[in-house]
C-alpha positions as CSV (number, residue, x, y, z in Angstrom):
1,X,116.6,-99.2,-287.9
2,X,113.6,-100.8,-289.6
3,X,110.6,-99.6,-290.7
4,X,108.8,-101.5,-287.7
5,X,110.9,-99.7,-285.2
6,X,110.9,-96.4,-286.6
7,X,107.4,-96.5,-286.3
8,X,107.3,-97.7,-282.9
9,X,109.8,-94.6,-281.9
10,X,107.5,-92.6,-284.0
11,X,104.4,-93.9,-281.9
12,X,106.5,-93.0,-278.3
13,X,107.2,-89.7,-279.2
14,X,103.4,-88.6,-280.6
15,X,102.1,-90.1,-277.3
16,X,104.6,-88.4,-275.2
17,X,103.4,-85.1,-276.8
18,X,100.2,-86.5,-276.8
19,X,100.4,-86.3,-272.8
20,X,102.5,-83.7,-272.4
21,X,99.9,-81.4,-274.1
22,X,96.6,-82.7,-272.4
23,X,98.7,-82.2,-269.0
24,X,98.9,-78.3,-269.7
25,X,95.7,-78.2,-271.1
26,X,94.3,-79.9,-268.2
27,X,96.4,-77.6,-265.7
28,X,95.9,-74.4,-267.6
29,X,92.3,-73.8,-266.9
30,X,92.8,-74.8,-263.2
31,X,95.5,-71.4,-262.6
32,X,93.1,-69.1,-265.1
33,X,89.6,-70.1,-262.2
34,X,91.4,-69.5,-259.2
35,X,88.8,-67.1,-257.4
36,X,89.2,-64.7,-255.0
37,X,86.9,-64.7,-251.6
38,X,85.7,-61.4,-249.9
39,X,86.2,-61.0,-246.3
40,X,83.7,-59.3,-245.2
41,X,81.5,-60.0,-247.6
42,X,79.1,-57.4,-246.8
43,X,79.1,-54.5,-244.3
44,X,77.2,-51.1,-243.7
45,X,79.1,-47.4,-242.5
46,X,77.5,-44.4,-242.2
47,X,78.8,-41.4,-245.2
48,X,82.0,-40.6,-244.2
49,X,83.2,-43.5,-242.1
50,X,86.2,-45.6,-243.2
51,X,85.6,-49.2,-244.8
52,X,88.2,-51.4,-246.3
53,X,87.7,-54.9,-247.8
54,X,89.7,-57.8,-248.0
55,X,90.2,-60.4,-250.4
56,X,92.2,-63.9,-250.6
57,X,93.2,-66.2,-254.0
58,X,92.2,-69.4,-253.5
59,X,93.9,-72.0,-254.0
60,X,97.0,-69.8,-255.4
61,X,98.0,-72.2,-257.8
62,X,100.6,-69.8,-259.0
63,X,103.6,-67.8,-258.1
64,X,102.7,-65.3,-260.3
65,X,100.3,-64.1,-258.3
66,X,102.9,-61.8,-256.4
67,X,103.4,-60.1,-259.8
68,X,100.2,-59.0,-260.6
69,X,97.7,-56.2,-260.6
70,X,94.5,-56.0,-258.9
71,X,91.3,-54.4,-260.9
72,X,88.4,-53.4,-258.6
73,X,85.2,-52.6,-260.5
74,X,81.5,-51.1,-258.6
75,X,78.9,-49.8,-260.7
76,X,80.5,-47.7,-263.4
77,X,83.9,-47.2,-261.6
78,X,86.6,-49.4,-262.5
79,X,90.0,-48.7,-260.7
80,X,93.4,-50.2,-261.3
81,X,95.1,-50.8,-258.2
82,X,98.2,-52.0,-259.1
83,X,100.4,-54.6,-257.6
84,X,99.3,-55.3,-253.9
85,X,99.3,-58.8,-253.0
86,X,100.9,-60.3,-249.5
87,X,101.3,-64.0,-249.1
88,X,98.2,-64.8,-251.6
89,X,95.8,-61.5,-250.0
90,X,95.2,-58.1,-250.8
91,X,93.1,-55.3,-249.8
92,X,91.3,-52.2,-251.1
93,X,89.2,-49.5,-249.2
94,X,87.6,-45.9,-249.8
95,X,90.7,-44.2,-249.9
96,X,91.1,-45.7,-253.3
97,X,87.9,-43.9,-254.3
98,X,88.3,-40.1,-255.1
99,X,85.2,-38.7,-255.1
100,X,84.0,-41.1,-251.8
101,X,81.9,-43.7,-252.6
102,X,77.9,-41.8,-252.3
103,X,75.3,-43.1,-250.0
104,X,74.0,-46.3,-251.3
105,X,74.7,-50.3,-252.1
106,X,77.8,-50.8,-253.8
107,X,78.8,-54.0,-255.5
108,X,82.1,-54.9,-256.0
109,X,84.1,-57.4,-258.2
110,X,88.0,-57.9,-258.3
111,X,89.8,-59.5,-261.2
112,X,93.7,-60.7,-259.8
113,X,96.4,-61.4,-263.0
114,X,99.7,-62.1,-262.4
115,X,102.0,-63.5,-265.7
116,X,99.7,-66.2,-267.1
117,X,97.7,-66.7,-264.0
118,X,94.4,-64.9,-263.2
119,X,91.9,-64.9,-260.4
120,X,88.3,-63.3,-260.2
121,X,85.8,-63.0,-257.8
122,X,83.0,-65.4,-258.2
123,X,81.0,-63.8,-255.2
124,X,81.0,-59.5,-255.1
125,X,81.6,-57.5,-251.8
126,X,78.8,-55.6,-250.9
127,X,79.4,-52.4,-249.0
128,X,76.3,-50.1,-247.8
129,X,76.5,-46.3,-247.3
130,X,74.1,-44.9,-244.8
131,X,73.2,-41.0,-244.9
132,X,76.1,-39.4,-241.8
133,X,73.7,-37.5,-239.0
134,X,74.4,-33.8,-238.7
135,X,72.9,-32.0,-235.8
136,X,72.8,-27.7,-235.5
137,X,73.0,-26.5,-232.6
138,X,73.1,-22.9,-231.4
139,X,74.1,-20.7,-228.5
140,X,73.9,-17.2,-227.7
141,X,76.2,-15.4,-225.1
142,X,76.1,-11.9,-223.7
143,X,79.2,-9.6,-225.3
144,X,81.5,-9.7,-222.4
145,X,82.8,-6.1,-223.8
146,X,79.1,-4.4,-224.2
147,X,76.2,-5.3,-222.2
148,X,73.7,-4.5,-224.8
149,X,74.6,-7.2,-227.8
150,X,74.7,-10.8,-227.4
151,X,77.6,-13.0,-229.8
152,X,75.2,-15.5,-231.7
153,X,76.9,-19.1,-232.8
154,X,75.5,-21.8,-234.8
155,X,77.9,-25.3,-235.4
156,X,77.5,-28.6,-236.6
157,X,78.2,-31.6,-234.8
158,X,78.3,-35.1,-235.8
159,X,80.3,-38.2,-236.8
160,X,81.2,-36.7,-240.0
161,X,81.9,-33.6,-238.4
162,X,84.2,-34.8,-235.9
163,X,86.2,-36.7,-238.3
164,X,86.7,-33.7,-240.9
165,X,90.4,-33.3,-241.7
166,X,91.4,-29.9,-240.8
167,X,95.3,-28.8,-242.1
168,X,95.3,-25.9,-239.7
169,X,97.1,-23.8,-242.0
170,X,96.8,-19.9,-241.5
171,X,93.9,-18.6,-244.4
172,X,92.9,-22.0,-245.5
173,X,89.8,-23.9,-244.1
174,X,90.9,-27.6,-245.0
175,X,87.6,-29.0,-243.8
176,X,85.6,-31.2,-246.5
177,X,82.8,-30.3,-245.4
178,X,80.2,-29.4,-248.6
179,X,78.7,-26.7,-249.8
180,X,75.5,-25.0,-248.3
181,X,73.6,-22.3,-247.1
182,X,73.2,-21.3,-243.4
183,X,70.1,-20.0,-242.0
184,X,69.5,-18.2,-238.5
185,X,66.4,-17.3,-237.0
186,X,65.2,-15.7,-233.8
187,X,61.9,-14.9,-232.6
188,X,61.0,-12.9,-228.7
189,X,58.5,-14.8,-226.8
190,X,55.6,-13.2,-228.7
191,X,56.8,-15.2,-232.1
192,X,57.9,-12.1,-233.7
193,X,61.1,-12.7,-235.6
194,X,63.9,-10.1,-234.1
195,X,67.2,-11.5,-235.8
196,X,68.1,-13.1,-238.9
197,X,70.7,-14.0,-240.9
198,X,71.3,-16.2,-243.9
199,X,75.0,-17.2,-245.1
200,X,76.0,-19.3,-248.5
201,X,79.1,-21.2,-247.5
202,X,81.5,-22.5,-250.1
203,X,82.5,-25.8,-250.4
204,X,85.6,-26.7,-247.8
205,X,84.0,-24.5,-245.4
206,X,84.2,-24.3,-241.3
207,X,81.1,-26.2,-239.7
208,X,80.7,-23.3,-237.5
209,X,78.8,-19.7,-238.2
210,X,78.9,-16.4,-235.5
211,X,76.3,-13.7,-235.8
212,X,76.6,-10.5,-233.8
213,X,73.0,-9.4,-232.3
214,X,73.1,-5.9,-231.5
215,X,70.8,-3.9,-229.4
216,X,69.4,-6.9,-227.7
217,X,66.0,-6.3,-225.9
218,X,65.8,-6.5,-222.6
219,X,64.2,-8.7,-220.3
220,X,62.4,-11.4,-222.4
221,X,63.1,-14.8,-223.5
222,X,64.4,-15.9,-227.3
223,X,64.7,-18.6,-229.3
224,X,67.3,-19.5,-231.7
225,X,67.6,-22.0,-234.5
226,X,70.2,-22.6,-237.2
227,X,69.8,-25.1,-240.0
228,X,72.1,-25.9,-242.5
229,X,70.9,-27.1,-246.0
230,X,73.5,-28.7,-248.5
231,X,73.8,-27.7,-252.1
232,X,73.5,-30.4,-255.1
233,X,73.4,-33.6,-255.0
234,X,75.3,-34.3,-252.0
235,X,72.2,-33.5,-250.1
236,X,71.2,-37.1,-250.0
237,X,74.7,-38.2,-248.2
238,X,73.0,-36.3,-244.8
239,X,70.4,-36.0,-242.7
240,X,69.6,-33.0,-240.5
241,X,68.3,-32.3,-237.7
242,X,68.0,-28.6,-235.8
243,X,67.8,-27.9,-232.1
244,X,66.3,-24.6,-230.5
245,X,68.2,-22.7,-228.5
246,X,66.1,-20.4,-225.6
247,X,67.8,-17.5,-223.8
248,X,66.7,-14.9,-221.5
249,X,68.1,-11.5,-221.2
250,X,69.2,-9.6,-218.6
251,X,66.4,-7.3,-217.2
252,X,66.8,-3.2,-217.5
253,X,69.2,-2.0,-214.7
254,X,67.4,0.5,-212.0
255,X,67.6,4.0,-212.8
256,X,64.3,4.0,-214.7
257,X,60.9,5.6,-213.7
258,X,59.3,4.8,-211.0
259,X,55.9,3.9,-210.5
260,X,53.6,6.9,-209.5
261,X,52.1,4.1,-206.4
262,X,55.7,3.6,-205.2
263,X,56.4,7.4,-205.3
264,X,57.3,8.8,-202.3
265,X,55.3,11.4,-201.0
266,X,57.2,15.0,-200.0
267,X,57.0,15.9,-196.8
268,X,56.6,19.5,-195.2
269,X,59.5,20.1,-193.0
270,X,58.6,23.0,-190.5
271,X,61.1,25.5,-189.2
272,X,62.3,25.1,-186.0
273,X,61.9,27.0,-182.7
274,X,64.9,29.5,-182.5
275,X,67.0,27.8,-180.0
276,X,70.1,30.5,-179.7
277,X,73.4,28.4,-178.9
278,X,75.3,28.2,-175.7
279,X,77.8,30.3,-176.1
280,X,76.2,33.0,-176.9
281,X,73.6,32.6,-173.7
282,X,76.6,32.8,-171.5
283,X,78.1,35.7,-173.1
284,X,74.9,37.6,-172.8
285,X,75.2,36.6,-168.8
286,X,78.2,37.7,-168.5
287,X,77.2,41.2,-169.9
288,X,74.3,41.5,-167.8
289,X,76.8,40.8,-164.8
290,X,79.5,42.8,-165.8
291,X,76.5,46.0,-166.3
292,X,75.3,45.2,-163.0
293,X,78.6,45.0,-161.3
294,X,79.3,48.5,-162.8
295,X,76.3,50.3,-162.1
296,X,76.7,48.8,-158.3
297,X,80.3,50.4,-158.6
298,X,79.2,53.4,-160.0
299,X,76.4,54.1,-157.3
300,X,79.2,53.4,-154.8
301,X,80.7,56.0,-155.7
302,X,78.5,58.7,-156.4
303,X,76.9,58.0,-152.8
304,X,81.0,58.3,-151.1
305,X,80.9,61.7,-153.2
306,X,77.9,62.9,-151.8
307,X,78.9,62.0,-148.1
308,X,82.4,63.8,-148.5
309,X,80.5,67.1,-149.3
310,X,77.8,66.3,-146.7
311,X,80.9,66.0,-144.3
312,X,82.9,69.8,-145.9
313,X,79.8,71.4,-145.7
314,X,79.1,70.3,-141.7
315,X,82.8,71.3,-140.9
316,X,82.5,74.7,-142.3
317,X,79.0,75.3,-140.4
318,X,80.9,74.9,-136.8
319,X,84.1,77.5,-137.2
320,X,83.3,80.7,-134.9
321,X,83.2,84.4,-136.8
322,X,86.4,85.9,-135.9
């Protein structure tokens, strides 16, 4: 081969090379700005709610994408979320956030790499956290097994409440909800406060607090509020509102004293007339007749006694003297 030719072959190959070499650096820089688009892009949930975010690779110039691992980063937080790509999307929500995400607006950017290919979002996903709406109700009921104390409950409803997981194991509360301090108050109708009670509550605790009230008073009308403050600074993931409670116990049973006006006066109850019964009226009758009927008997025969001497004595008159 001559020298002409070698150079020629020479001149092929550095070209091919040449091209070869602009071709990946051309192509290289396309897979390493493939971006990733947010859907939604932004959104707003009250503390507590669930959220999730989605997210697509655009154009997915590579099959390494399915091999890769996705980065999520908000504020200060940056999680590794390992491999969960399907058909060129992904996902991520607040169950990948442990503590939740707090009330606020919270940024987020995700960075895609798969073997030599990476993606990144160009645009973040904004998710905003609204203070979760607790409301304290309370109720107060007679005590079904003594007349004379009242059961007194105070409970927390809500979105957040509702949605508390619970395991319902024997001994163990399960609830999330935070710790706080409960406070009861109940005043009679003249304002004066008659019952109170004040409970610190542990974090993980049951929204719900019952108070016995003993010795009720009778007859007059109550009212009962409960409020529930939160401890730290999770106090600014709620707002709270109270609601008054009124009741109205049962009056005093009768039995009591009465009024000297509705007293009633005694009255003098007179003896009355001997009246002698029946029975013995006729018996007495029947005396009296039996008396008379003997006397009548008797003089019967004390008068034939006197006539049967009357006669001996005439009979003996008329014999002659011998």
């Amino acid at each position: 081969m001559t020298s002409r030719s070698r150079r020629r072959a020479g001149a092929i190959v550095s070209t091919s090379v040449l091209v070869i070499a602009l071709v990946f650096a051309v192509s290289q820089p396309a897979l390493a700005n493939d971006g990733i688009v947010f859907n939604p892009p932004t959104q707003s949930v009250q503390y507590g709610q669930n959220w999730e975010v989605g997210g697509t690779i655009t154009p997915e110039s590579s099959p390494d994408y399915a091999y890769g691992t996705l980065t999520v980063t908000t504020g200060t937080t940056t999680k590794n979320l390992g491999a969960r790509l399907y058909n060129g999307t992904f996902g991520f929500s607040d169950g990948d956030f442990d503590p939740m995400l707090g009330v606020g607006t919270h940024s987020f950017s995700a960075v895609f790499s798969g073997g030599s290919a990476t993606a990144s979002s160009a645009t973040p996903a904004v998710v905003t956290i609204t203070p979760a709406p607790i409301l304290a109700t309370t109720t107060i009921v007679p005590d079904p097994s003594n007349s004379l104390n009242a059961i007194v409950t105070a409970q927390l409803s809500g979105e957040f409440i509702d949605q508390l997981p619970n395991c319902g194991c024997e001994g163990e509360n399960g609830y999330l909800l935070p710790a706080g301090t409960w406070n009861l108050t109940i005043t009679d109708s003249g304002g004066k406060t008659v019952f109170s009670k004040q409970l610190a509550q542990p974090s993980n605790g049951l929204p719900t607090f019952v108070n016995y009230w003993q010795n009720v008073p009778k007859g007059d009308t109550f009212s009962a509020q409960s409020t529930f403050t939160v401890s730290g600074a999770a106090a600014s993931n709620f707002t709270f509102a109270s609601q008054k409670f009124s009741w109205t116990s049962s009056k005093p049973t009768s039995g009591g004293a009465v009024s000297p006006s509705n007293t009633p006066r005694p009255q003098t109850i007179k003896p009355a007339a001997f009246a002698p019964p029946t029975l013995v009226f006729y018996a007495a009758l029947l005396v009296a007749v039996i008396l008379v009927a003997l006397d009548v008997v008797l003089f019967l025969l004390r008068r034939k006694s006197r006539l049967v001497r009357q006669a001996g004595t005439t009979e003996a008159s008329e014999v002659p003297a011998s």
